[in-house]
N, C-alpha and C positions, 0 to 999 in steps of 0.2 A: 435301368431295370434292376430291383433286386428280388423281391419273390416273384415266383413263377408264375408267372402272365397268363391271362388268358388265351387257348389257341388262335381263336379269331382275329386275337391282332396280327396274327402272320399273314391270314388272308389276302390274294393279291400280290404278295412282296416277289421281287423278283432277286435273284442270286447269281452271281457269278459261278459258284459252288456250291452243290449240297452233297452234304456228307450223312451217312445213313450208317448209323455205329459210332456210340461215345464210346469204347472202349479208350487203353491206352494210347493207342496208334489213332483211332479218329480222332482222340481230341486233340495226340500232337499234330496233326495233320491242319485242324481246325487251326491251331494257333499259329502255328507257320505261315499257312498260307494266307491267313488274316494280315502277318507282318508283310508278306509281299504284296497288300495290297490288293487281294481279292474281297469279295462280298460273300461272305460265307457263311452257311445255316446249318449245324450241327445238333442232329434229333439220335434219339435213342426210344427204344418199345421199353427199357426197361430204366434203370439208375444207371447215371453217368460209373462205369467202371465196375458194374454188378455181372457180366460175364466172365469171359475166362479170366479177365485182366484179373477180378474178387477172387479165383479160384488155382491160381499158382502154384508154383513152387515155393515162390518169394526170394529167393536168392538172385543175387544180381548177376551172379553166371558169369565167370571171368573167360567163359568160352572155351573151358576145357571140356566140359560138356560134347561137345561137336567133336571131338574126335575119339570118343568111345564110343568102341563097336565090340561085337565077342569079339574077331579076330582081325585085329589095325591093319598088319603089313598086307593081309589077303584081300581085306574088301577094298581099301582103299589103292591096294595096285590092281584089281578086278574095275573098280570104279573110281578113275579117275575124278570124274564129274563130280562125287560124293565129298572126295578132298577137298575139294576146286568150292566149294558150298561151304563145306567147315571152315576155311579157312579165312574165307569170306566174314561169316558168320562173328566167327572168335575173333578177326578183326574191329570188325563193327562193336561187339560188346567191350572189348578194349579201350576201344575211343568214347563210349558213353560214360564208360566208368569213371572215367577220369573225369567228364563235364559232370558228373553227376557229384563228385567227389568236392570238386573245386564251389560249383554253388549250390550244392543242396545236399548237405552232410548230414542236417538233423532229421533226413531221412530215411535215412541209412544205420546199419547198426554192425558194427564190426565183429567179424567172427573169425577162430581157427578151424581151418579147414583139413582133414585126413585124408590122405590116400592110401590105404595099405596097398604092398607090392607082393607077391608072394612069388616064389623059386618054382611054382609051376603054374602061375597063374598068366593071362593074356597078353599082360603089360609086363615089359621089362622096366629096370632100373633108366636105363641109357633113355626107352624112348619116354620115360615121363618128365626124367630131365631135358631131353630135344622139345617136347610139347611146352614148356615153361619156356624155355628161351625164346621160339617162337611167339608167347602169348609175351614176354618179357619185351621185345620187339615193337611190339603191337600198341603199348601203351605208355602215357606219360611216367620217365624215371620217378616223379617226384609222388607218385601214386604204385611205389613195387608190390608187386604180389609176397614179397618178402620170403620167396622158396625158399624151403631147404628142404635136404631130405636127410633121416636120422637111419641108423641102422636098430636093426632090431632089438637090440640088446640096451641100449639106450633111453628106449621109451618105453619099457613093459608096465611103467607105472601111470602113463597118460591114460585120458579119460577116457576111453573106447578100445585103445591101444589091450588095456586088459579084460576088455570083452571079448575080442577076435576070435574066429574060428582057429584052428588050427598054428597055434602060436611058434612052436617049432618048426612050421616051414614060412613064416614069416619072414621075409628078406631087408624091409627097409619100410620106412611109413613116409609118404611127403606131408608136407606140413606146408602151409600157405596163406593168407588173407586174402579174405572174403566178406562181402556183405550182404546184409539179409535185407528186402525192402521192409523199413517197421509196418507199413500193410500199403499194398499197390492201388489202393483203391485212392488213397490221398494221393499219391501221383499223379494221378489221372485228372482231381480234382482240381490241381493245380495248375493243370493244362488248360481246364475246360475253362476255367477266370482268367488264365490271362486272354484266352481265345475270346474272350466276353468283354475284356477291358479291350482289345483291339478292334473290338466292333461287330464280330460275330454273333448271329444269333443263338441261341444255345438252350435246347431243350430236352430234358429227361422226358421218358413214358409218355412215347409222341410214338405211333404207330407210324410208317410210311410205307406207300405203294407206288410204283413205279407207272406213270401214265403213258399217253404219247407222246411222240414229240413232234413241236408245232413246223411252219417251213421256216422259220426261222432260227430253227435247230434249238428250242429252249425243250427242255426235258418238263414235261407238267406232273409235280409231286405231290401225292393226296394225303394228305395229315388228320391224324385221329388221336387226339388223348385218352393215351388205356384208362386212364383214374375219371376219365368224363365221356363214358362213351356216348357218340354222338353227337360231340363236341369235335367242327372237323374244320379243317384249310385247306386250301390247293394253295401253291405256290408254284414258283420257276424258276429253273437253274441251266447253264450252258452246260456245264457238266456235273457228273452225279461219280462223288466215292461210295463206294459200295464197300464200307469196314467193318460190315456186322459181324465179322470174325466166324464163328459157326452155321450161322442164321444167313451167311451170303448168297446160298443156293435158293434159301427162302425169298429173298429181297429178290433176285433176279427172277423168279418163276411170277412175281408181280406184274413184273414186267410184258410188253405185248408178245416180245418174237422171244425164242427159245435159247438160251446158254447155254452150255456144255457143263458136266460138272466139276465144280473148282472145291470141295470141300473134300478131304480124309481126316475124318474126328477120332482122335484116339482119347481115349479115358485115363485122367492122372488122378488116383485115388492117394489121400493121405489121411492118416490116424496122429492126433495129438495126445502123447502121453509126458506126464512128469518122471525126470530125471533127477538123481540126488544132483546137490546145489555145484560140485565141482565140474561139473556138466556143462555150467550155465553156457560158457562164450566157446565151446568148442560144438564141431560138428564132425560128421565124418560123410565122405562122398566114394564110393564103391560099384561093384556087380554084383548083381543076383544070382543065383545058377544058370540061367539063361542070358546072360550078358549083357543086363538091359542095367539102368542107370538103378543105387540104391541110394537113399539116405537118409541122416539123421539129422535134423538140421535145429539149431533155436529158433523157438518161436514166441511170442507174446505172453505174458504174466507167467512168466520163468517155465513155460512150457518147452520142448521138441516134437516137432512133426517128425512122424517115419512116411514114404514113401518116394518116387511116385509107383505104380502101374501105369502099365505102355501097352494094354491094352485095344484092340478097334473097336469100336461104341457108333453102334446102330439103331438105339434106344431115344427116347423124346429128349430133347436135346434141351426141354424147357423145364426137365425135370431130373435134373441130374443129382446123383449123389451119390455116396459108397456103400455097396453092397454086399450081405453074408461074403462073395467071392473074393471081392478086393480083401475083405479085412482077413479073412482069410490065409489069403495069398501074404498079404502086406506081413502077419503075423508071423510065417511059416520062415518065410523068406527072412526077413530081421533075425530071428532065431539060429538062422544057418547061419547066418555073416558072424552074425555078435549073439556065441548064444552065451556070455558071461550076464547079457541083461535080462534074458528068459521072458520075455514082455507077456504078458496074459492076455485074452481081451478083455475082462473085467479093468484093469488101466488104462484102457482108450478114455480120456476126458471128453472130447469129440471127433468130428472128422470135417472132414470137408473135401471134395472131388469136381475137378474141369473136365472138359474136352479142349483140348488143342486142334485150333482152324488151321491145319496142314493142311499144303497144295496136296491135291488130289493129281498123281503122276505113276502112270504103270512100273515104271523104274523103281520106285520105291514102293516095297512092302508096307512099309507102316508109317505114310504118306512124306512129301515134301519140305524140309523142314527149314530151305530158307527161304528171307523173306520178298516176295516177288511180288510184285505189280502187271496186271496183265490187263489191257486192252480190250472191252470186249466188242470193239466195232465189228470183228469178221461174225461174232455170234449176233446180230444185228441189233446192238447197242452201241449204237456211236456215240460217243461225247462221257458211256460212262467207263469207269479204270473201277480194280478191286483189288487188294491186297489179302493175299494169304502167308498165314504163319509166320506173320507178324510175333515176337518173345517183346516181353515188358522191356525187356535191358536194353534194344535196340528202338527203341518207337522214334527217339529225335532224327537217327538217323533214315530209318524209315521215312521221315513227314517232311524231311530236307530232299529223299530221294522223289516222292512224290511232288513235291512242292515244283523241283525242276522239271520234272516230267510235264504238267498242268504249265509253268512258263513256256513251255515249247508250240502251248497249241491254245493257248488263252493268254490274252493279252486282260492283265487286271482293274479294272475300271475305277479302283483309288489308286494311292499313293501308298510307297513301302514305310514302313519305320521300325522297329529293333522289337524282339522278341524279348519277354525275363521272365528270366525260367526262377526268380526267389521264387523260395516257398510261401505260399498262401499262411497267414497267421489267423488265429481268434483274436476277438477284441481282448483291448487288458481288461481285467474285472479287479474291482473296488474292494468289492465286498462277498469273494468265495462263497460257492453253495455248491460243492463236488457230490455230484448224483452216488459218490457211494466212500463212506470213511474208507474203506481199505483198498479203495483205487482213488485218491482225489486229486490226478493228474482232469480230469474230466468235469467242468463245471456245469449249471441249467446255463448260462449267458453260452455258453458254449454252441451252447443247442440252438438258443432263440437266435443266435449270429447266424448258424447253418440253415436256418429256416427262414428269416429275413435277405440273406446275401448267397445262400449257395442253393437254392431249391429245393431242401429237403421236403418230402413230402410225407413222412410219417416215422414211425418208430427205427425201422430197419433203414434209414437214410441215416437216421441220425446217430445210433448205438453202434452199429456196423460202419456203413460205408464214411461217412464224414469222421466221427470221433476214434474208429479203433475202439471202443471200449469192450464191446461183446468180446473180443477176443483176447481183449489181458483180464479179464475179470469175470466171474462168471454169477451172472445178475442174480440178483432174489425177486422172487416174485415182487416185495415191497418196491422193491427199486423200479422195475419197469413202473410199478402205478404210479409212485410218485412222479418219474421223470411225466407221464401222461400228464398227469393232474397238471405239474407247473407247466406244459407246456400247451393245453388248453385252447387258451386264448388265444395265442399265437394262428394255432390251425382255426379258429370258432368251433373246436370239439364241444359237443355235448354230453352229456353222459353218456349214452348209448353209442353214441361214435366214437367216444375216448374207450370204450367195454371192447368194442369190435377190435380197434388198431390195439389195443394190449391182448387179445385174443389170437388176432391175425400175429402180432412178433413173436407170442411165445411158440406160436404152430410153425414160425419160420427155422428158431432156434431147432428145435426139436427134428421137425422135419429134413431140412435141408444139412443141419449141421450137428443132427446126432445130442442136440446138450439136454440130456436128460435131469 
């Protein structure tokens, strides 16, 4: 199979497993459990890796993350549990970094990372150096987070170092490596092909609804192509993942008998502004006034994102994006940390904003943040499992923990053979046609590959999610037509359908990601 099939040929098929959410985590789930030899059907309502996975942080999170809080020694000796989670957590992102590091580097984009420490601030000296040795621990020597921490007086000339608020009670800055994912949506992509090369089934903008299940315990799965409606399949699965990440309470309410609720959605809003050039490979990672995570971080065509917001987000979940509040907030807040950069909003280039599929747990304020697998036979779903708060940097592990879960109570009807995680490439090209002089890392053959072999089905598959280009370069109108025009054929675009999909991408840009 290489373009995307008719739904109809699914009709009938039957599956050891159906997974309902390409994100990151469903597709390493799909590929894993393809290597151990199950029969597995991986559908998504929208583009393989177009939810939260597309709307990140993008940092690979060395899992120091997980242990800021406004007040360490207090919540974390109030709440053991909380510890017991992060350290889980910052473990798991440890051990990925390193697989991540070892086969798939040109993935990744290396960055220095800041910690300022201040003489009355939450964090001491001692415990960021205890949290590093820990996270030091955690992962392969030959991959160090290469700590140090400098005193103050030593770095007032580093890049952010002389933005800081309050520079006279600055006590020491940590300094460390880190990596940015060059865009998470190609991660995912890479999962979803080799889950495709292993024998999986694998479809983008596939509605699915949860049937009943027969006496023979097969789960019956109704399928709809959002781009053909009324274009449908039933199929059957022994057991049913449920990874639509946000969308999970959705996917279960399809269902006959009733779930409990497993989703708390928090809103991570971020603002992309330019930084002078000495900016480029550094970032800094901090607190707000409110104790919640800050950052400045590099991002694509010599950009930096500021955020996130840690926001609860009650709002259409199918409609997400950053609002007057965030930028706002995002604005006010940056200004406090670092007001040597005095950021405006007139310099926001654009934005972009997720919600985060947190376990939904009374314990937690601002929902559950590691990643759990939970059963939902006692909500009277037998045979289906669902993962919350699932983070990109952890998904292998994630789809290794599921994988064994699924061999405890399914026996897989093939045979296993070895997972490879290389990265997915474009064909070589002969003869260069880069959709635009002053980004020509991005060819057309580029495109017709992503349209022949990876399923793109229109502008926003191919500029965004397969190629990264929307987000190092910022299109001219010419260029999206051109890219239409040569790509044409490829789709049987007509005029009038080639008018509409350059219509519909620039209304996506605009809309969903602010590029005016």
């Amino acid at each position: 199979m290489t373009a995307r099939s008719p739904i109809t040929e699914l009709q009938g098929n039957r599956y050891d497993i159906a997974i309902v959410g390409a994100g990151i985590n469903g597709a390493s789930c799909a590929q894993h459990l393809s290597a151990a030899g199950y029969k597995v059907l991986l559908v998504d309502k929208g583009d393989f890796g177009s939810g939260s996975t597309s709307r990140s942080t993008r940092m690979m999170h060395c899992g120091l993350r997980y242990f800021e809080t406004p007040r360490p020694i207090y919540d974390f000796a109030k709440s053991p549990k909380k510890l017991l989670i992060a350290l889980k957590m910052a473990r798991a992102s440890m051990e990925v970094r390193g697989e991540l590091l070892d086969d798939s580097p040109c993935r990744l984009r290396p960055i220095t990372i800041m910690f300022p420490i201040y003489r009355d601030g939450p964090y001491r000296a001692w415990m960021v150096d205890l949290a590093f040795r820990v996270l030091g621990r955690f992962g392969p020597s030959e991959h160090s987070l290469e700590y140090r921490r400098l005193p103050a007086s030593e770095c007032q000339d580093l890049p952010f170092v002389r933005d800081m608020r309050d520079r006279d009670r600055l006590h020491s800055v940590a300094l460390f490596k880190e990596y940015m994912f060059v865009w998470p949506e190609r991660i995912c992509m890479d999962a979803v092909l080799d889950a495709r090369r292993l024998g999986a089934s694998v479809r983008n903008y596939t509605q699915a609804r949860l049937g009943g299940r027969s006496d023979k315990g097969e789960w019956k799965i109704e399928l709809e192509d959002t781009g053909l409606p009324g274009s449908t399949a039933t199929v059957r699965a022994q057991c049913v993942l449920n990874m639509a990440g946000i969308w999970i309470d959705d996917v279960n309410r399809s269902a006959p008998a009733t779930a409990r609720r497993m989703i708390f959605g928090t809103k991570g809003a971020h603002l992309v502004v330019k930084l002078p050039d000495d900016y480029a490979d550094y970032g800094i990672a901090t607190t707000n006034r409110i104790g919640e995570p800050h950052y400045i971080l590099p991002s694509q065509g010599g950009h930096h994102h500021v955020g996130p917001t840690e926001t609860v987000y009650e709002g259409d979940i199918d409609d997400i994006r950053v609002d007057e509040t965030d930028r706002d907030f995002l604005i006010d807040e940056n200004n406090y940390v670092l007001p040597g950069l005095s950021l405006d909003p007139n310099e926001i280039e654009y934005t972009w904003a997720g919600v985060r599929p947190l376990g939904y747990d009374r314990d937690f304020a601002k929902g559950k943040r590691s990643a759990d697998i939970h059963d939902l036979a006692e909500d009277g779903l037998p045979g289906v499992y669902a993962m919350t708060a699932g983070p990109i940097m952890t998904h292998r592990i994630a789809a290794r923990e599921m994988t064994t879960r699924l061999q405890s109570v399914l026996e897989p009807s093939g045979v296993s053979c070895d997972v490879d995680y290389t990265p997915s490439k474009f064909e070589a090209v002969a003869q260069p046609e880069p959709v635009s002089e002053a980004e020509p890392s991005t060819d057309i053959a580029h495109l017709k590959h992503s349209i022949r072999h990876e399923m793109a089905t229109g502008l926003a598959d191919l500029l965004i999610a397969r190629t990264g280009l929307a987000y190092r370069h910022r299109l001219t109108d010419a260029e999206i037509e051109r890219v239409a025009l040569a790509i044409s054929d490829e789709f049987g675009w007509g005029e009038v359908e080639r008018d509409r999909h350059v219509r519909a991408f620039r209304q996506r840009l605009v809309g969903l990601y602010q590029m005016t």
